[in-house]
N, C-alpha and C positions, 0 to 999 in steps of 0.2 A: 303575377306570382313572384316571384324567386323564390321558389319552394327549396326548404328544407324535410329533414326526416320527421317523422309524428313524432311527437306529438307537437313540433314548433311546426312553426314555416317562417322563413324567411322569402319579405317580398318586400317592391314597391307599394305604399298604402297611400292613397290620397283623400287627404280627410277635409268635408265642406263644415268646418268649424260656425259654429252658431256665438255670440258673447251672451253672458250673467251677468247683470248687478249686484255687486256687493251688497248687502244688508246693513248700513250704518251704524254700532252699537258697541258704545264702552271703548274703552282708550285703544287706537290702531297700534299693531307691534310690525316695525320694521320688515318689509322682504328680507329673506337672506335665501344664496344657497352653499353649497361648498360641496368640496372633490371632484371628481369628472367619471371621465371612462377611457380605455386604452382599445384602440384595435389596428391590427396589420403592423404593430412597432413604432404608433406613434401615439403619445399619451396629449390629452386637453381635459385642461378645468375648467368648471360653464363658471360666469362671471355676471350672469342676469338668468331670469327666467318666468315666467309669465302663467297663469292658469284661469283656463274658463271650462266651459261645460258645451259637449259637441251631441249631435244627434247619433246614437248608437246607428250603425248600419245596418243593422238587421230588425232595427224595432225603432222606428223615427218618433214614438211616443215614449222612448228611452230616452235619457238622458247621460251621459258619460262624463268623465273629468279628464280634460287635456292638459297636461302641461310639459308647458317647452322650453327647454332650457339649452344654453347658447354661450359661446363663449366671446359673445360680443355683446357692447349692452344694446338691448332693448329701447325703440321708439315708443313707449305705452302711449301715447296721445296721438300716435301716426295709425294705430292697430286701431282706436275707438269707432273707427266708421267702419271698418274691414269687414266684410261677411266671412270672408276665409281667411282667418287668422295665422293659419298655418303656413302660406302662401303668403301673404305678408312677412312674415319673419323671414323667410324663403328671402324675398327682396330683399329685406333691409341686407344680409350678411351676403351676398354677393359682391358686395363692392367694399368687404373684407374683406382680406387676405388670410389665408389660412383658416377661414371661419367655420366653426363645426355644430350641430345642433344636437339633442336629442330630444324626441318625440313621446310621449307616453298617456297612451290611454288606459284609465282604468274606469274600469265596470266594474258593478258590486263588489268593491274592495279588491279587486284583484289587475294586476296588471295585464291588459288581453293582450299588446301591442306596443313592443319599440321599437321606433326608429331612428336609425343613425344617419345623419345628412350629413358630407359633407361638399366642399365644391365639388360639383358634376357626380358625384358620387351617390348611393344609397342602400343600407345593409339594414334590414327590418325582420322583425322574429314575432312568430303571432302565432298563439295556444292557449289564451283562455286563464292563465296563469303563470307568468313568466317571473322567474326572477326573481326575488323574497322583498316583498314591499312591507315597512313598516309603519303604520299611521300614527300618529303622537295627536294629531287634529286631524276631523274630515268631516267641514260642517258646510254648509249654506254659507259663511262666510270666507272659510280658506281651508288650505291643505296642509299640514306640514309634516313632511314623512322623511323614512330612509328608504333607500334603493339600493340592492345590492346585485349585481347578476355576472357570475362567473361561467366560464366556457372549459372545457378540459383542455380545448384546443385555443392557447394562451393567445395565439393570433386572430382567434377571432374574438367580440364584443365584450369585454369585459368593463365591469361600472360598479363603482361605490360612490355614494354619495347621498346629498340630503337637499332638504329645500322646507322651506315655509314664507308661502305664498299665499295673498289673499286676491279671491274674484274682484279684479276692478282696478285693481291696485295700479294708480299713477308715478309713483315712487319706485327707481331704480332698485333690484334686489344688491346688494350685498356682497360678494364672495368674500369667505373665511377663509380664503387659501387662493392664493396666487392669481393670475391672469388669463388669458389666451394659452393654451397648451403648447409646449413644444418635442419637439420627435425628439424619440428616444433613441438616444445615442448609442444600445446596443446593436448591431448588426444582427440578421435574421440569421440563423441556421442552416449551412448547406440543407439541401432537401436530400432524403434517403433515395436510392437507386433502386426500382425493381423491375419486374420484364414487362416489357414496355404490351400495351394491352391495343386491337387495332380496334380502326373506327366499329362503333358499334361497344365495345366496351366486353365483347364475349360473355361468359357467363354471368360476370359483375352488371353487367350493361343491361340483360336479360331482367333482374331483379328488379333494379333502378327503372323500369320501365313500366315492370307489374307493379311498383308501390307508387308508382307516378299515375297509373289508369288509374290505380285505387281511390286515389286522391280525387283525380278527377271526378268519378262516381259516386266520391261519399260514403265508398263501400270497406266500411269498418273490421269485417272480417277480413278482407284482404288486406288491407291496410297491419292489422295486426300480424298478420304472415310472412310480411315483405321486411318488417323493423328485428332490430336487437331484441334480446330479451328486457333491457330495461326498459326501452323505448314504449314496449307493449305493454308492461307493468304496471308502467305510470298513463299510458292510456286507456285502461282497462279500468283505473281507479281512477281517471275523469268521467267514466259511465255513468259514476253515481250523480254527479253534478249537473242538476237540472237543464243548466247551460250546457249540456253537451254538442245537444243537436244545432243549437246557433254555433257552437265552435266546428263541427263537423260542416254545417253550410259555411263557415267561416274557410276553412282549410279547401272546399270544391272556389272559392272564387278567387285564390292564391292560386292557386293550382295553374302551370302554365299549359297556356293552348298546346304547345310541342317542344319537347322536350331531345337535340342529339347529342349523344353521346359522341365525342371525336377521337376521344381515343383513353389512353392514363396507365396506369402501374396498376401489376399485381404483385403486394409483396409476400404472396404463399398463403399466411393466415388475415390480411388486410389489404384493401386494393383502394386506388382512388382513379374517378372518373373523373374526365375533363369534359363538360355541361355546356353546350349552347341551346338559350330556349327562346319562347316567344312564348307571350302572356295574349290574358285576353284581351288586350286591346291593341296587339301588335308591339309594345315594347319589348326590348331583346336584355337581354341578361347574359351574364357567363359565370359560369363559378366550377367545383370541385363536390362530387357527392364521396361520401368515404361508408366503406363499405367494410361490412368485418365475419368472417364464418364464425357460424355458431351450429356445435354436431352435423361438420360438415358440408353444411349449405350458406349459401349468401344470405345477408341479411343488410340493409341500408341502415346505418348509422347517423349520418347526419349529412344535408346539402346544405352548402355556403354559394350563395350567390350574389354578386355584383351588376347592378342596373346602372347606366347613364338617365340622369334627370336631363 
């Protein structure tokens, strides 16, 4: 997992990436990508980027569009044998310094799944629709879009950017702006003080707990009882979306095996929890659930979590 609140989740995703042939036809136009993403006060521009077509996870007769963009270049003649492509790139940017990736799956036009890689690190958000994708191409022979995806919470994943990329493509992409990413030189924010909450998380802890079984179960009316109002709103208007139920089996296998709560702030109308979990295959995470009253009663907001690769 590294679950977050509904309608996202943030997790570890380990994707067995499949490769596509290009289609050969009419003059080839240049890779490029340009911009990046900021998170935790450190900003990278991706400088390469790569895209092929992986086995959907829930439907292996599905097809999906992966593309990975990296702020190191790309080995494209190293990846050509790779079954797990994803893991390839993985490789190559270890034995770079400062090296950062982002992951993005989309399914029928929409972005199910990003992920943020960096050294030993990993911050992934997955709902079925993330983030406002715009497509300019999305054929059989390449992709080329914009990606936009904003957080309220400035420290966590934020990204703009673009790419056009074609299936196959041996040729370096391009960046239209700058290099490798460097931290940004503002300092974080003292953190606000409020009364310190014990293990177990108290009332706040109680909620984050029911919207966590929910998850586990798949069970959509709880699940809507334990979230914000907006959180609900916009999960109630992905009911209509035939893809629900794959996103709802999507959100039970994110979902962490156990979830404690160790302790956090309540600041009167907003509290945060401090999260240690374990997923289903035993990897451990940590992060912060924030939680906000709504007439009264808790309601989970949103969980950020941080896994070791």
């Amino acid at each position: 997992m590294k679950a977050t609140s509904l309608p996202a989740v943030k997790t570890v995703f380990v994707l067995a990436a499949a490769a596509a042939v290009m289609a050969a036809a009419g003059a080839a136009r240049a890779d490029s990508v340009r911009g990046g993403c900021s998170y935790d006060g450190a900003k990278f521009t991706f400088a390469d980027g790569v895209v092929f077509k992986d086995a959907n996870p829930f439907d292996d007769k599905k097809l999906d569009t992966m593309v990975v963009l990296a702020t190191f270049p790309i080995d494209r003649a190293a990846l050509a044998g790779e079954e797990n492509k994803t893991y390839a790139i993985a490789d190559q940017g270890s034995s770079v310094a400062d090296s950062h990736r982002l992951e993005l799956r989309i399914s029928e036009g929409k972005v199910a799944t990003v992920n943020y890689r960096s050294s030993g690190m990993s911050v992934s958000t997955s709902g079925g629709d993330i983030g406002k994708l715009t497509a300019r191409t999305n054929d059989a022979k390449r992709i080329a879009a914009d990606f936009a995806l904003e957080d309220d919470d400035k420290e966590d994943l934020q990204c703009d950017l673009g790419f056009d990329l074609a299936y196959g493509a041996t040729a370096p992409a391009t960046a239209s702006a700058g290099g490798a990413g460097a931290k940004s030189a503002a300092a974080a924010a003292p953190a606000a003080k409020g009364k310190a909450l014990p293990a177990g998380g108290g009332e706040p802890g109680k909620v984050f707990q029911a919207n966590l079984a929910a998850m586990q179960k798949g069970d959509v009316n709880a699940m809507l009882a334990t979230v914000v109002k907006a959180q609900a709103d916009k999960m109630r208007a992905q009911q209509k979306d035939p893809q629900f139920g794959a996103m709802v089996e999507m959100m039970k296998s994110f979902a962490p095996k156990t979830a404690t709560v160790t302790g956090g702030q309540d600041f009167g109308e907003t509290a945060e929890l401090t999260i240690e979990a374990v997923d289903q295959s035993g990897g451990t995470s940590s992060g912060i659930s924030k939680l906000r009253k709504e007439g009264g009663a808790w309601k989970v907001e949103k969980t950020s979590m941080k896994g070791s690769l």
